[in-house]
Structure formats: C-alpha cells, structure tokens
C-alpha positions in Angstrom: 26.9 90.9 82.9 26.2 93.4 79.6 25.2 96.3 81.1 24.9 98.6 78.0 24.3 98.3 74.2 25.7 100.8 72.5 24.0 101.5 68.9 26.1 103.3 66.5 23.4 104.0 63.7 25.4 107.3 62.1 24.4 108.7 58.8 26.2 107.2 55.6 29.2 108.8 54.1 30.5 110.2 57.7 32.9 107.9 58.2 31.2 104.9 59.3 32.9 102.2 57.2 36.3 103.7 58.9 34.6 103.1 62.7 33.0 99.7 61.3 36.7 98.8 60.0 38.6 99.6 63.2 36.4 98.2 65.5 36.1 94.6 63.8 40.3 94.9 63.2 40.1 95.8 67.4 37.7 92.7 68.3 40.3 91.0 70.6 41.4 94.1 72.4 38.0 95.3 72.6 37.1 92.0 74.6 40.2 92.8 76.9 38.4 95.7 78.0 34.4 93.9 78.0 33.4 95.2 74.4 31.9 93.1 72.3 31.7 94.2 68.7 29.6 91.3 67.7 30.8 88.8 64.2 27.6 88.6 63.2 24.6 90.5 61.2 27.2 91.4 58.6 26.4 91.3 55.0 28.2 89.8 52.4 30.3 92.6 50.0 30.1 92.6 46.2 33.2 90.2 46.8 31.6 87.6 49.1 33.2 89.2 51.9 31.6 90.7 54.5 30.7 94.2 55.1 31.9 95.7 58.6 29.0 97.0 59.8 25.9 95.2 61.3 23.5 96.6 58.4 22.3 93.0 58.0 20.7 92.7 60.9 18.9 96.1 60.5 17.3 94.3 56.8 16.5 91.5 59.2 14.9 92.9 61.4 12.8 94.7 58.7 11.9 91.7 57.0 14.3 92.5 54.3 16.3 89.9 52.1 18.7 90.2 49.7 21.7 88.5 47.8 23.8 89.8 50.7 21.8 88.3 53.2 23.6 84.7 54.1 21.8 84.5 57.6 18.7 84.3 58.7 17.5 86.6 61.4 17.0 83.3 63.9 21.1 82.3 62.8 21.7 85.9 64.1 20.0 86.3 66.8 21.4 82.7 68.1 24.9 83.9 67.3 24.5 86.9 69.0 23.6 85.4 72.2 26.4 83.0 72.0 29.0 85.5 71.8 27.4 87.5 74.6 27.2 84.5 76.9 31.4 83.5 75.8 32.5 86.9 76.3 30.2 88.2 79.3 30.5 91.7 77.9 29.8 94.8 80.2 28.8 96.3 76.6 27.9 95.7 73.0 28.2 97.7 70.2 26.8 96.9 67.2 26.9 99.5 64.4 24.5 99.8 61.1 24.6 103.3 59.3 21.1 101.7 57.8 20.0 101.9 61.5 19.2 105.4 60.7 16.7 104.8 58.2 15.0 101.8 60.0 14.2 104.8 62.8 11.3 106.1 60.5 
C-alpha cells in the first residue's frame, strides 16, 4: 500500500538530528497514522549506539564503509522491505542529512 517515500535529505546543522530524534522517539504513533520511519540504515554513534538518521544507507548506497557501518547494504535493503510489508505503510520517510551530498 506505500504510496509515497518521503526523503528528508536537509543540510547538516539545521536541525536535523532534532527531526531524526523525534521521529525515531514517534515510531509507534507514526505507524498509527501509516508512517513508517524505517529502524534500519542507521549508523552506529561514537558510543555504539546508533545515530537517528538513515545516513548509513546513503554510504551504502555509495559503496562507502566505515567503522560505523554494522550492516551490509543487502541486511538493509532486506530489513527495509520487511518492515514495509509488517506495517503496510501509505508512506515512508527515511531521512539522511548526507543525502544532500550523495545528490552531486
């Protein structure tokens, strides 16, 4: 049923990490209303815990790799689909500020 993907690729240090934050804190009453904000494609932190935003995935994509990088991009993608076909989403956001960079 997703209808829409709705990619949130906004320039660092404008508040992204805040969206990022909210939205993974909102994951169940986002899915009330069809949303998924997908738990996957996120890299791990400094701290081994992972980062908010779906950044990971971008370096995938690229054929990037990196200490943060715990998944491969087939783990992802495999993931991804899962919680698409669980949740039936009419829309997923996923949201990578390093989705800007990736546009050049």
């Amino acid at each position: 049923m997703t209808r829409r993907v709705l990619l949130h690729i906004g320039q660092q240090k404008t508040g992204t990490t805040s969206i990022q934050t909210a939205l993974v804190m909102d994951r169940p009453r986002l899915a009330e209303a069809s949303i998924l904000y997908p738990d996957t494609g996120h890299a791990r932190g400094r701290n081994g815990g992972l980062r908010p935003s779906h950044n990971a995935l971008v370096h995938l994509l690229e054929g990037k790799s990196g200490p943060g990088m715990w998944q491969s991009l087939d783990e992802v993608e495999a993931q991804l689909h899962g919680q698409i076909a669980e949740l039936d989403p009419e829309t997923v956001v996923l949201s990578a500020e390093h989705g800007i960079m990736a546009a050049d």
